[in-house]
C-alpha positions in Angstrom: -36.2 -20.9 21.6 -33.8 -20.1 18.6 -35.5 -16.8 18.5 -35.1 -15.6 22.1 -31.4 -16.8 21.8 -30.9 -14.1 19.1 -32.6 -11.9 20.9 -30.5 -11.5 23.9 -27.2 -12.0 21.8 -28.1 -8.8 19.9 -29.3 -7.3 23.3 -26.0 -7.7 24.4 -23.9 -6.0 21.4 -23.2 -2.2 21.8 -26.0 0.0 20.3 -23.5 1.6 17.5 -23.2 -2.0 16.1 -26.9 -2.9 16.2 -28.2 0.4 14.4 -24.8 -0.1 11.9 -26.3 -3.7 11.2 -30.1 -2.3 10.4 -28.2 1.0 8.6 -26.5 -1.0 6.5 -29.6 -3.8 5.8 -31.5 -0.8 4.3 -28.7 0.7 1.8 -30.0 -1.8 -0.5 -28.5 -0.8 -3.8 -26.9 2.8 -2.9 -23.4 3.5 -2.9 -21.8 3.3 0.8 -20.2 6.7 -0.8 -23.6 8.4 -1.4 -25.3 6.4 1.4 -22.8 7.6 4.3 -24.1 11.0 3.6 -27.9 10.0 4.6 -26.8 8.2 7.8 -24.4 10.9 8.9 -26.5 13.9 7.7 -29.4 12.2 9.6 -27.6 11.4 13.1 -26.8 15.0 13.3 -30.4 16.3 12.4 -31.3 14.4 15.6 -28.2 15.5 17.4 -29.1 19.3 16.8 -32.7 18.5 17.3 -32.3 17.2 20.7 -30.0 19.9 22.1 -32.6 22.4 20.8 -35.6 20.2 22.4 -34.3 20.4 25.7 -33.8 23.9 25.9 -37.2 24.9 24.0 -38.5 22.3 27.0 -37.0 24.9 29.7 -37.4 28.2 28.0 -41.1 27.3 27.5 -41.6 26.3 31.3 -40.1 30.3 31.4 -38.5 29.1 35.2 -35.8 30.8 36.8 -33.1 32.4 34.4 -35.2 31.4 31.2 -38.4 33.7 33.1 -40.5 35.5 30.0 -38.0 33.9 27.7 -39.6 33.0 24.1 -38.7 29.5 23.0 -39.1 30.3 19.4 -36.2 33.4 19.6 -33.5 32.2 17.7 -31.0 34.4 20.0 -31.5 32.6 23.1 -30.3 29.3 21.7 -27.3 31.3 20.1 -26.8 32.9 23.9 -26.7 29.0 24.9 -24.7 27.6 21.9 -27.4 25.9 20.4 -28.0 25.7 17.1 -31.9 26.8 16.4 -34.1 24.2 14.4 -37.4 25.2 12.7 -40.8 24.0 13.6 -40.3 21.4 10.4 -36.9 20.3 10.6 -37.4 19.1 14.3 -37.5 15.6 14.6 -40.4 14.9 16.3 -41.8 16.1 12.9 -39.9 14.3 10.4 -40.8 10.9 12.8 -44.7 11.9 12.5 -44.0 12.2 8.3 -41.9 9.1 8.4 -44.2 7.0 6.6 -45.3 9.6 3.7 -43.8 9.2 0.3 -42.6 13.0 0.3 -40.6 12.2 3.4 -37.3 12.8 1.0 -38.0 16.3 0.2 -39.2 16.9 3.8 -35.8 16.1 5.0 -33.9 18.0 2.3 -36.5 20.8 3.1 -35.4 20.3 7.1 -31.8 20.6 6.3 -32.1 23.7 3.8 -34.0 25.3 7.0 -31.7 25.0 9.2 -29.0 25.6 7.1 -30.7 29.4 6.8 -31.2 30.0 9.9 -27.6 28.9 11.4 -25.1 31.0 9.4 -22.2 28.8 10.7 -24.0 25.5 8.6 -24.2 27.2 5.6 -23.3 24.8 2.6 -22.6 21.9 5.1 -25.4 19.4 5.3 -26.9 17.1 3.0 -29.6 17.6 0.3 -29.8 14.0 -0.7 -33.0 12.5 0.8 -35.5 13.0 -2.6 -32.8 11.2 -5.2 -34.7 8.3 -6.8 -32.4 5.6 -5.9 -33.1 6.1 -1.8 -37.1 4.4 -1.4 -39.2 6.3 1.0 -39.7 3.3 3.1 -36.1 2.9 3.4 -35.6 6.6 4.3 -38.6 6.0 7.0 -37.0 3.5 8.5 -34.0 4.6 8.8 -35.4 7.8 10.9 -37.6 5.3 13.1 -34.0 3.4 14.4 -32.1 6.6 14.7 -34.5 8.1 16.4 -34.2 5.0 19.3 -30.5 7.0 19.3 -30.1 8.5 23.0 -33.2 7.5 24.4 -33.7 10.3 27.5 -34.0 14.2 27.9 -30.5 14.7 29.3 -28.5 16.8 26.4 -25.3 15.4 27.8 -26.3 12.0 27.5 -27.5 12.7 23.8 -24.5 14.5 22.8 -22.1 12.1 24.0 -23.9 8.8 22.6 -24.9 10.3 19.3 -21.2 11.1 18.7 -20.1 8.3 19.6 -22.6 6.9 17.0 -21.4 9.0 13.8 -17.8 8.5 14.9 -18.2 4.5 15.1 -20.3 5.1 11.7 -17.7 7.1 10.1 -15.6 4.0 10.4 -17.6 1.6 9.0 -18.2 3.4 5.9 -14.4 4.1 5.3 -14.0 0.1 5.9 -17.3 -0.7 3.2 -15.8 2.1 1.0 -12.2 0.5 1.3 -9.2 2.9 -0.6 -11.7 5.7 -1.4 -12.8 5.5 3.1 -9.3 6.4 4.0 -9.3 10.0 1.5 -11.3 11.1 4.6 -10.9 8.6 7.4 -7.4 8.7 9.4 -7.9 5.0 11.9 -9.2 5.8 15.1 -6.0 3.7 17.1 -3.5 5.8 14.8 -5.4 9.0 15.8 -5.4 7.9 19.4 -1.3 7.1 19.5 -0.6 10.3 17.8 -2.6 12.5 20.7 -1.5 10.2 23.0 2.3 10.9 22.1 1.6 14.7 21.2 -0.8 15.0 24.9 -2.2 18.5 23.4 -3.0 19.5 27.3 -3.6 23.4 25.9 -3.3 25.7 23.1 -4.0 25.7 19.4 -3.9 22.6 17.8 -3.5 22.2 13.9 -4.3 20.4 11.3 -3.9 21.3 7.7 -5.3 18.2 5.9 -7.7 17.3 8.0 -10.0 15.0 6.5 -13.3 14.4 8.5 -11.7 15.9 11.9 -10.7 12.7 14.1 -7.2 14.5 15.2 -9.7 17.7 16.5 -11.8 15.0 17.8 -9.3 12.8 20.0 -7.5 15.8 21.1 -10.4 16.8 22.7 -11.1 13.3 24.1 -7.4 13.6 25.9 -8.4 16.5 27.2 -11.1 15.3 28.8 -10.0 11.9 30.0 -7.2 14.2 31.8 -9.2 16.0 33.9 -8.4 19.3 31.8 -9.9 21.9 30.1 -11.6 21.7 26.4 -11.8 25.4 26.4 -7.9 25.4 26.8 -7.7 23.9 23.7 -8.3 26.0 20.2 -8.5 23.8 16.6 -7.5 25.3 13.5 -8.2 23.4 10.2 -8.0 23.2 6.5 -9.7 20.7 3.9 -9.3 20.8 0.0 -12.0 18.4 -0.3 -15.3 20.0 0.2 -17.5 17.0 1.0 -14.9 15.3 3.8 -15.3 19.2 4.7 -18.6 18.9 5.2 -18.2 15.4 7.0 -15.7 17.1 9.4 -18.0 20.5 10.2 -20.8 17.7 11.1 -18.5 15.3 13.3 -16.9 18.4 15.3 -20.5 19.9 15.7 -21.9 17.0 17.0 -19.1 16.7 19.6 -19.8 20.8 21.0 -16.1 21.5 19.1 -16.0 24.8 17.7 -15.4 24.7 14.0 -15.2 28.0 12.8 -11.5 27.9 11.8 -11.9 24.8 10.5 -11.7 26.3 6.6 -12.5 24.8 2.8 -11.0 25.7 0.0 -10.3 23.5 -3.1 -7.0 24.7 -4.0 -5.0 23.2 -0.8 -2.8 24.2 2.0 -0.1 24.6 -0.4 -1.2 27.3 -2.3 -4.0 28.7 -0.5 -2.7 28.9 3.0 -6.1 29.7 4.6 -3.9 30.1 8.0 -1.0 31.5 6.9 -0.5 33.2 10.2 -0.9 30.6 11.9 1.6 29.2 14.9 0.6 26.7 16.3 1.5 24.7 19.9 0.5 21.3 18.2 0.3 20.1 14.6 -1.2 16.7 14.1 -1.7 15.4 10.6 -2.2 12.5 7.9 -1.2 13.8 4.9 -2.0 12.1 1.3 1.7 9.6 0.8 3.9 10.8 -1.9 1.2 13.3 -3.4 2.6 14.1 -6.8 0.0 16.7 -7.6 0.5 19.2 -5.5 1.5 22.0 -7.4 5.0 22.2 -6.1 6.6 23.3 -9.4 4.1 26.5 -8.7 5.9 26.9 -5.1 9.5 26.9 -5.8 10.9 29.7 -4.1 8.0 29.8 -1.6 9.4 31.0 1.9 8.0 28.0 3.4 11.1 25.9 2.0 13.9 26.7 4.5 15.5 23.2 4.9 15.8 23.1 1.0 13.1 23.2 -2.1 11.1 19.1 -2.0 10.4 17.9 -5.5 7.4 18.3 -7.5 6.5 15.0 -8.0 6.3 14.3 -3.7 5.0 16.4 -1.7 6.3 14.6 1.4 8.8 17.2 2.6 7.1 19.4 1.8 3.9 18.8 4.4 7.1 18.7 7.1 8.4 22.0 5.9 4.7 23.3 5.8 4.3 22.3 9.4 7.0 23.5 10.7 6.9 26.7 9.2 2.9 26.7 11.1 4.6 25.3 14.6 5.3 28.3 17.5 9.5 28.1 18.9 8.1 25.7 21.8 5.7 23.7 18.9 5.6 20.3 18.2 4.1 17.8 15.5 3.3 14.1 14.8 1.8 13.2 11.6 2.0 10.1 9.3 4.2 9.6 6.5 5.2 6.9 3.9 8.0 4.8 5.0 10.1 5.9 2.4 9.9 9.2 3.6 13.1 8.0 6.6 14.9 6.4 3.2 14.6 8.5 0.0 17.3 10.4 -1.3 15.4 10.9 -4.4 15.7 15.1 -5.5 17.0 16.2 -2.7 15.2 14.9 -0.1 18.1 13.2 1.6 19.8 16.7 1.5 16.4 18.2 3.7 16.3 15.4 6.2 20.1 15.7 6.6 19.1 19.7 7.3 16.2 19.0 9.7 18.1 16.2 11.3 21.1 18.5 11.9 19.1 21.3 13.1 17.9 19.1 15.8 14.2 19.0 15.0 13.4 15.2 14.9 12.4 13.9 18.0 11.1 10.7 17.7 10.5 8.1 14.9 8.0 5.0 14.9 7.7 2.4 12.7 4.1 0.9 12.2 2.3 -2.0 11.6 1.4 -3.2 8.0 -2.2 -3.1 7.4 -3.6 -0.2 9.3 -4.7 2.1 6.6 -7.8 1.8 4.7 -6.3 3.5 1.4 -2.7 2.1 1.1 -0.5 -1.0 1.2 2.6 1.3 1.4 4.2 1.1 4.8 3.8 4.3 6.9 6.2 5.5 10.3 5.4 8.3 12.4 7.1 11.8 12.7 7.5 13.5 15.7 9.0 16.9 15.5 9.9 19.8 18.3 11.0 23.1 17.6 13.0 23.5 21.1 14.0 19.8 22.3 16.2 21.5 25.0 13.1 22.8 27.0 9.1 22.7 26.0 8.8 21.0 29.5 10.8 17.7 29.2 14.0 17.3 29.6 17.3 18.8 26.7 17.0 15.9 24.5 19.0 17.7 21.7 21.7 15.6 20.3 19.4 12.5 20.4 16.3 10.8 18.3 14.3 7.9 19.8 13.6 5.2 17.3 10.3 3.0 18.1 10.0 -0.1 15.7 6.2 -1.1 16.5 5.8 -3.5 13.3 4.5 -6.2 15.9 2.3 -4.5 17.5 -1.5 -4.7 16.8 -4.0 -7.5 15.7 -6.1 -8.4 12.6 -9.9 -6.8 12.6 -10.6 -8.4 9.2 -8.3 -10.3 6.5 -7.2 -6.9 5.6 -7.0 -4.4 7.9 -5.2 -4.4 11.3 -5.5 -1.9 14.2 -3.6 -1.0 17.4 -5.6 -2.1 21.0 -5.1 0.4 23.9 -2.5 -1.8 25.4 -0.5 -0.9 22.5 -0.7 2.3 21.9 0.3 2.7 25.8 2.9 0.5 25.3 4.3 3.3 22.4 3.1 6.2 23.7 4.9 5.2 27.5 8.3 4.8 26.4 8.3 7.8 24.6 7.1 9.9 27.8 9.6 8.0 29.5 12.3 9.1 27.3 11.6 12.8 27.6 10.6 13.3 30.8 12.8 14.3 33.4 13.1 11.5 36.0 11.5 8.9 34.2 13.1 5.6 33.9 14.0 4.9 30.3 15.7 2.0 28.9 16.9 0.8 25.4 14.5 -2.5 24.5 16.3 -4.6 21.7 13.9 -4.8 18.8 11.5 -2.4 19.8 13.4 1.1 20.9 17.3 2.7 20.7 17.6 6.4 21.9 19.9 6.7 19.3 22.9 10.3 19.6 22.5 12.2 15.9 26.6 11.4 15.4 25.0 7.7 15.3 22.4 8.8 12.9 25.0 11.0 10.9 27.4 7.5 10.5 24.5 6.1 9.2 24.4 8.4 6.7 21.0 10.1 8.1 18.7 7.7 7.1 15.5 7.4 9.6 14.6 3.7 9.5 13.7 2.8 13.1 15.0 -1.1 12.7 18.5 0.4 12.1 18.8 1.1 15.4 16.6 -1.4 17.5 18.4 -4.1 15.7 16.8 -8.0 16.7 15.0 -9.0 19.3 16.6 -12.0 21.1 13.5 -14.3 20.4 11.8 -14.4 16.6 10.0 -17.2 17.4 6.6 -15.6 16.5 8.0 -14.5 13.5 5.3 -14.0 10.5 6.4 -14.5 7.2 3.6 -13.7 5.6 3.5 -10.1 6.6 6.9 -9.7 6.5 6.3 -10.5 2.8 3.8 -8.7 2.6 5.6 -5.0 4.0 8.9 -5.7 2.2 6.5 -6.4 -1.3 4.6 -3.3 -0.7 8.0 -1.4 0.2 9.8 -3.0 -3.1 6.7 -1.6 -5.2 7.0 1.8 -3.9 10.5 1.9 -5.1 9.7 0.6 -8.4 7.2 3.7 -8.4 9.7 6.2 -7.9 12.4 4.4 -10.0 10.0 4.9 -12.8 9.4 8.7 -12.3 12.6 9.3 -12.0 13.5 7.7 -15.2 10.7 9.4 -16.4 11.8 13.2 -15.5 15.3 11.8 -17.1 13.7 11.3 -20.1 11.8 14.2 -20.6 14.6 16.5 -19.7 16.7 14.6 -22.3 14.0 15.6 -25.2 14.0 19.3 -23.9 18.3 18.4 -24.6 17.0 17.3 -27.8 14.9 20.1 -29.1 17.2 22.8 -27.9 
């Protein structure tokens, strides 16, 4: 009776949590770091393989338009947009060799394969199936619950589920990997609030740090769920880290995204601009916080500066001047940032948010909840910029900034980690529409939004701190002093930090003083 009781209560839980459940019961001792790779790299084998199955299936029955087609000629899946597996990388035959105790190398074997023949994989998917520390029994196990993945002949059906699957698995890996998932994992309800905001309807939409692709992703999720066009939307990327790389070519390829702009190179958008050209409609980001190594004492006079030079040892303004200087006259970006980022005066970044403030390029500021990234304590805020806040569509918003303080919203997943529901993020994203859009009602909400005029922000003495504005709400009964704590702790220590580098830089300039 127990039995049948567990049964239907797994039954009843969505497939991407069952398969994560038996995924994760045969990692045994491997790394979540190393093991994500084998998952992933696997999902998409059977993604590709499927899409190519169905149309072999059709070009072998030779009907209609595929007439005296050959379903082995790697230029009619190209014609379709359908990436050509070999005879042996197909999964019906890795599932027939599931059991053998070579199956490792056939799967590295597979991937190589396909890599050749599919010029646009090249150098993207795994070779980690024959390491010694991943059992062959595991392996063929994991290859006999994927391949449950999807279950039907419909390629749309397949597509959609399986990508649903890697993007639900990409999650739980950053989660199990903790600080070292969120190098390549932005949180999907952060992703979602930013397109959401953004609404990237059409045009090219970029993203020059961007970690496994989730912004590309979502964007073409609104898309979608809007009734628009995906081929009115272009993505333009750039990763320094070739393995997230790797993750992202994979996740957008599963998806039908077309990657090919979407550019590696290990030296950075800082000083190898892969898109240097580049103007974009959208730019939609989640930059490292306060990078200190980012080569800026390499960049000083770079032309990309034109709201003042950002310090060496943060790199903060100078992602904002970076996409800016990548945003068309009618552009606009959101992207994460460290809190401090609204605060610091700290080598001259008070003087550049004064400049961009002034030049009327900040449109909107929100302040998050603690807790929602994987990699940080620090508290982060939102940045929305617009190159022309008198037109673009909306209505002339240019001698204002709206100020969303959303430190309430959202709920606990785990002890650790919080994330915003979709009554939240609608919440957000809606009185932001409502304050640019022409003939939508927008009103001031104590506590939680102020559309503040830039002569308030300038008496304020430019700094960005949504709560300056919002001020209390008239209730704090469901006041929480322990995350209050817990932000203004993790707020105090990033001060400290930079207290200490600047006393640092003091010191070492007074022993240049010294030797001179």
């Amino acid at each position: 009776m127990a039995k049948k009781k567990t049964t239907k209560k797994t039954a009843e839980e969505p497939i991407e949590k069952q398969l994560w459940k038996s995924a994760d019961k045969l990692r045994k001792n491997i790394d979540a770091a190393e093991y994500k790779h084998i998952v992933l790299g696997l999902i998409f084998l059977k993604y590709i393989s499927d899409a190519f199955q169905e149309l072999h299936t059709k070009l072998k029955a030779g009907e209609g338009e595929y007439a005296g087609a050959d379903p082995e000629d790697k230029d009619e899946y190209k014609a379709e947009n359908v990436f050509f597996v070999p005879e042996t990388a197909r999964w019906t035959y890795l599932q027939d060799n599931a059991k053998i105790p070579t199956i490792g190398k056939i799967v590295d074997d597979a991937m190589d394969a396909i890599e050749k023949d599919n010029i646009s994989l090249k150098g993207v998917l795994p070779k980690v199936f024959a390491r010694g520390n991943l059992d062959p029994a595991n392996l063929g196990g994991l290859i006999d619950l994927i391949s449950n993945i999807a279950l039907g002949d419909a390629k749309a059906r397949s597509a959609d589920v399986l990508g649903h699957v890697f993007e639900y698995f990409l999650g739980e890996f950053a989660l199990t990997e903790g600080k070292k998932g969120g190098q390549f994992y932005t949180p999907r309800s952060v992703v979602e609030l930013l397109v959401q905001m953004l609404q990237p309807y059409k045009g090219r939409v970029f993203d020059p740090c961007c970690g496994s692709g989730g912004m590309f992703v979502q964007s073409e999720k609104f898309v979608e769920e809007h009734q628009g066009k995906v081929n009115d939307i272009s993505i333009y990327g750039q990763e320094s880290n070739q393995t997230t790389w790797r993750l992202a070519k994979m996740n957008l390829a599963i998806r039908g995204i077309d990657s090919s702009q979407v550019k590696w190179n290990n030296e950075g958008s800082f000083l190898n601009d892969t898109h240097k050209d580049l103007k974009a409609d959208f730019v939609i980001a989640n930059p490292p916080f306060n990078d200190s190594d980012w080569s800026g004492d390499l960049l000083r006079q770079d032309g990309r500066w034109k709201y003042g030079t950002p310090p060496a040892g943060n790199a903060n303004y100078a992602w904002i001047q970076h996409f800016l200087y990548h945003l068309n006259p009618k552009g606009a970006a959101g992207f994460v940032l460290s809190k401090g980022s609204l605060t610091t005066k700290a080598s001259g970044e008070g003087d550049i948010r004064k400049e961009l403030i002034e030049a009327g390029l900040v449109d909107c500021i929100v302040n998050l909840p603690a807790k929602l990234f994987l990699n940080t304590q620090i508290p982060a805020c939102l940045w929305f910029l617009s190159r022309d806040k008198t037109d673009g569509g909306f209505r002339d918003r240019k001698g204002e900034i709206l100020f969303i303080d959303a430190r309430n919203e959202g709920h606990l997943i785990n002890r650790r980690t919080k994330e915003l529901s979709h009554e939240d993020i609608q919440k957000i994203a809606d009185t932001y529409h409502k304050w640019r859009t022409i003939g939508w009602e927008y009103q001031d909400i104590k506590g939680f939004c102020n559309a503040a005029s830039v002569e308030r922000v300038k008496e304020l003495d430019y700094v960005l701190t949504p709560g300056r504005y919002v001020g209390l709400p008239d209730e704090e009964d469901d006041f929480d002093f322990n995350e209050k704590f817990t932000s203004l702790k993790a707020e105090f220590e990033e001060q400290l930090k930079e207290e200490e580098r600047l006393n640092k830089l003091i010191l070492e300039n007074l022993d240049k003083v010294k030797l001179v």
